[in-house]
C-alpha positions as CSV (number, residue, x, y, z in Angstrom):
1,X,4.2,-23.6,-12.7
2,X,4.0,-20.6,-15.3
3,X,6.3,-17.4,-15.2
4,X,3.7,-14.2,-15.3
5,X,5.0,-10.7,-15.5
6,X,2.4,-8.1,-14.5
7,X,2.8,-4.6,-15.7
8,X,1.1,-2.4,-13.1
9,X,0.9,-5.1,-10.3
10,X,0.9,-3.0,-7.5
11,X,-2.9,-1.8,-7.0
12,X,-6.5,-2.0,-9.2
13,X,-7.0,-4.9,-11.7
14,X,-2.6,-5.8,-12.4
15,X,-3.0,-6.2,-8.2
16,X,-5.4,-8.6,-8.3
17,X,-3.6,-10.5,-11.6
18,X,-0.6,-10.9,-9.0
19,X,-2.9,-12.3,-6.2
20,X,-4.5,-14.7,-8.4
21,X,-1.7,-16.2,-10.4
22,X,0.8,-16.0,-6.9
23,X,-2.4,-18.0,-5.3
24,X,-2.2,-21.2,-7.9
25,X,1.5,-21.7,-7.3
26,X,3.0,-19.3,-10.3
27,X,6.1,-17.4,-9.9
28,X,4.8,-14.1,-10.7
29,X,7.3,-10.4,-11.3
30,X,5.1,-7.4,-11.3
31,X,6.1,-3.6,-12.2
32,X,4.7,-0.7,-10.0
33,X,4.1,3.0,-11.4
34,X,3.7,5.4,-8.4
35,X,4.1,3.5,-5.2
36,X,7.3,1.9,-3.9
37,X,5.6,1.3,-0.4
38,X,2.4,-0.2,-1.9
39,X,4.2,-2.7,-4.3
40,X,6.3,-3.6,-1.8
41,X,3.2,-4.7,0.4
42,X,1.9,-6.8,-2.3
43,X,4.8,-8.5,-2.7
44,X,5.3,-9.3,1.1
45,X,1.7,-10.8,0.9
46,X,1.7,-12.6,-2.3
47,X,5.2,-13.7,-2.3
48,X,5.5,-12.2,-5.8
49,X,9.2,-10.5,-6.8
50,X,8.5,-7.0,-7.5
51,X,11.2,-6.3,-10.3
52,X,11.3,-2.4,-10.4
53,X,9.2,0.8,-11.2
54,X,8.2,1.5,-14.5
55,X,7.3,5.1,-16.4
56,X,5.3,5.4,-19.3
57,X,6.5,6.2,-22.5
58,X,4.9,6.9,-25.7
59,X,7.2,5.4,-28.3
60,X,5.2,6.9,-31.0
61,X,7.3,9.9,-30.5
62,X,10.7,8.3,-30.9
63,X,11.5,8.8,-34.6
64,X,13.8,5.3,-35.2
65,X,10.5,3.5,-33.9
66,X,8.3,5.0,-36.5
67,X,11.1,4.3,-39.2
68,X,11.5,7.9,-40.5
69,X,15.4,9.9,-40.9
């Protein structure tokens, strides 16, 4: 059994990464972005652990990632 952790599992293409991986017996944790009732329905039918809500951040704007004073 592997450990998958889906970014975006809750609908579209990370929805369907959750239903395939759940379906061959791997413990699968998936993010959701806009949806809390949505995820919570894919975890209900996949048996996946929905392990919070995410929000995009572009990091490119954070000075101590792009090493400068």
């Amino acid at each position: 059994m592997r450990t998958v952790v889906v970014t975006g599992g809750s609908r579209g293409i990370g929805e369907a990464i959750v239903r395939r991986f759940t379906a061959e017996g791997d413990q699968v944790y998936f993010l959701y972005e806009k949806s809390v009732e949505q995820a919570a329905k894919v975890a209900k039918e996949t048996g996946a652990t929905v392990d919070g809500e995410f929000r995009y951040s572009n990091t490119l704007r954070h000075r101590h990632l792009r090493n400068e004073s």
